[in-house]
C-alpha positions as CSV (number, residue, x, y, z in Angstrom):
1,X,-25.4,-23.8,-8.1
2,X,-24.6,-20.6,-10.2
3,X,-20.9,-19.5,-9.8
4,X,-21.6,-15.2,-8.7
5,X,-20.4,-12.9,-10.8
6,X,-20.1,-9.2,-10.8
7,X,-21.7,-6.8,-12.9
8,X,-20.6,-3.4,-13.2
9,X,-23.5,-0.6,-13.5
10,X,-24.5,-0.2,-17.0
11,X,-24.8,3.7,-16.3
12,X,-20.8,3.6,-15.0
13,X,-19.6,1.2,-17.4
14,X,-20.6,3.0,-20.6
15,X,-19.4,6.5,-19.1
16,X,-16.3,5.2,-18.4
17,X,-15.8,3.2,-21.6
18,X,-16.6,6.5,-23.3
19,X,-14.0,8.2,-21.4
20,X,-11.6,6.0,-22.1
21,X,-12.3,5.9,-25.8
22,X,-12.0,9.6,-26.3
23,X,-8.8,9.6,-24.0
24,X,-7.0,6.7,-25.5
25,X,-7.7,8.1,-29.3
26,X,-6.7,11.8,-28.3
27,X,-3.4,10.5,-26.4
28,X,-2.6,8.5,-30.0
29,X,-3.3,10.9,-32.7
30,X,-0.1,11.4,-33.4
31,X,1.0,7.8,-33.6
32,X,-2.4,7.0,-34.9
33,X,-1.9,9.2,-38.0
34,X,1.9,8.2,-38.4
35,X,0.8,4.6,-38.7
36,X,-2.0,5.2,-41.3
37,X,0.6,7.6,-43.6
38,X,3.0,4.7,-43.4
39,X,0.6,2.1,-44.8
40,X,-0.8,4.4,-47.8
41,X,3.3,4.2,-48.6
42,X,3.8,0.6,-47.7
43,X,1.3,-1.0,-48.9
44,X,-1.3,-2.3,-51.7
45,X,-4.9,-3.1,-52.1
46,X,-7.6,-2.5,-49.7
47,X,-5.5,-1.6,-47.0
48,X,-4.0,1.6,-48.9
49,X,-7.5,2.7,-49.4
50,X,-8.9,2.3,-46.2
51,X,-5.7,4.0,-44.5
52,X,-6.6,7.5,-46.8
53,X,-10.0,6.9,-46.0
54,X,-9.3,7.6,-42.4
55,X,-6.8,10.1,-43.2
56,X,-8.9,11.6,-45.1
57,X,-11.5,12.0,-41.9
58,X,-9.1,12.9,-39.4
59,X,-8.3,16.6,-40.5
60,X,-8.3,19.8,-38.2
61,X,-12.4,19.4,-37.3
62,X,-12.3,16.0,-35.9
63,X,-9.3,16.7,-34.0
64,X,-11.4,19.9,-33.0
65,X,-14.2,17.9,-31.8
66,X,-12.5,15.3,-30.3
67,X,-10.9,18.1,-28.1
68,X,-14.3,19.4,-26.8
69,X,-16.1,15.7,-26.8
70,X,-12.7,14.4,-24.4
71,X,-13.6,18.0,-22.5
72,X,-17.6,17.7,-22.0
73,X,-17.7,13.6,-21.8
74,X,-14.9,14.1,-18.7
75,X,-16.8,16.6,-17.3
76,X,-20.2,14.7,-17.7
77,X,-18.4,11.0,-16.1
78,X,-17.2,13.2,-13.3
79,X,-21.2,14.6,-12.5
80,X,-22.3,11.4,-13.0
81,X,-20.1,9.9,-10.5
82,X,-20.7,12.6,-8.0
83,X,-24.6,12.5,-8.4
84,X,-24.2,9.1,-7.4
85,X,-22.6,9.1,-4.2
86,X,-24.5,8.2,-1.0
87,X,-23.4,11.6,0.8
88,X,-24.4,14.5,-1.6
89,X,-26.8,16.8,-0.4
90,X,-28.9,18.3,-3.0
91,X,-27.4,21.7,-3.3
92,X,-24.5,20.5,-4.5
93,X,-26.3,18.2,-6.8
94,X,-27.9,21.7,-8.0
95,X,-24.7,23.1,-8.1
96,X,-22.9,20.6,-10.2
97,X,-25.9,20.2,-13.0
98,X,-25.9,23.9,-13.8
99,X,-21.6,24.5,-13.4
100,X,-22.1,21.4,-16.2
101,X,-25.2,22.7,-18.0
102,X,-23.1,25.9,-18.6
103,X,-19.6,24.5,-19.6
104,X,-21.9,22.3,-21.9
105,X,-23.4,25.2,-23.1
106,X,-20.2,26.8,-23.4
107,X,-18.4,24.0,-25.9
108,X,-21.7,24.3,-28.0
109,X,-21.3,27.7,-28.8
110,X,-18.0,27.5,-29.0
């Protein structure tokens, strides 16, 4: 009949797509920001303007926040995974929503 096919767990697939985002943008800044200064140089047209567009966005806060959002969505993935396992008891499940409430708490303030 119907070929199976697997699904992944919406609740793992979009932490880990998340993850990955924040890694994959934070690991190619540099190279990110390179490529965007060389079109404003190279090129005409709509392409100039949406390159100093995203320049323009990328200063010191959103670097900033992508710091602490790579931090806490890490840290939030890695709970969620745990939480999920078929051997936790629940005083570690305690233990690991309040060590992440506080380092939550913790990039807020900061």
């Amino acid at each position: 009949m119907y070929p199976f096919t697997f699904c992944d767990v919406i609740s793992d697939t979009r932490w880990c797509y998340r993850v990955v985002a924040c890694e994959n943008v934070g690991d190619k800044l540099a190279a990110l920001h390179a490529f965007l200064y060389t079109l404003t140089e190279d090129c005409t047209g709509d392409k100039v303007t949406e390159a100093k567009g995203l320049l323009a966005l990328a200063d010191f806060k959103f670097v900033l926040l992508l710091h602490a959002l790579r931090s806490g969505v890490k840290k939030i993935q890695l709970v969620s995974v745990q939480l999920q396992a078929v051997c936790l008891d629940i005083a570690k499940a305690v233990e690991l929503v309040q060590d992440l409430i506080e380092c939550l708490t913790t990039l807020r303030s900061s």
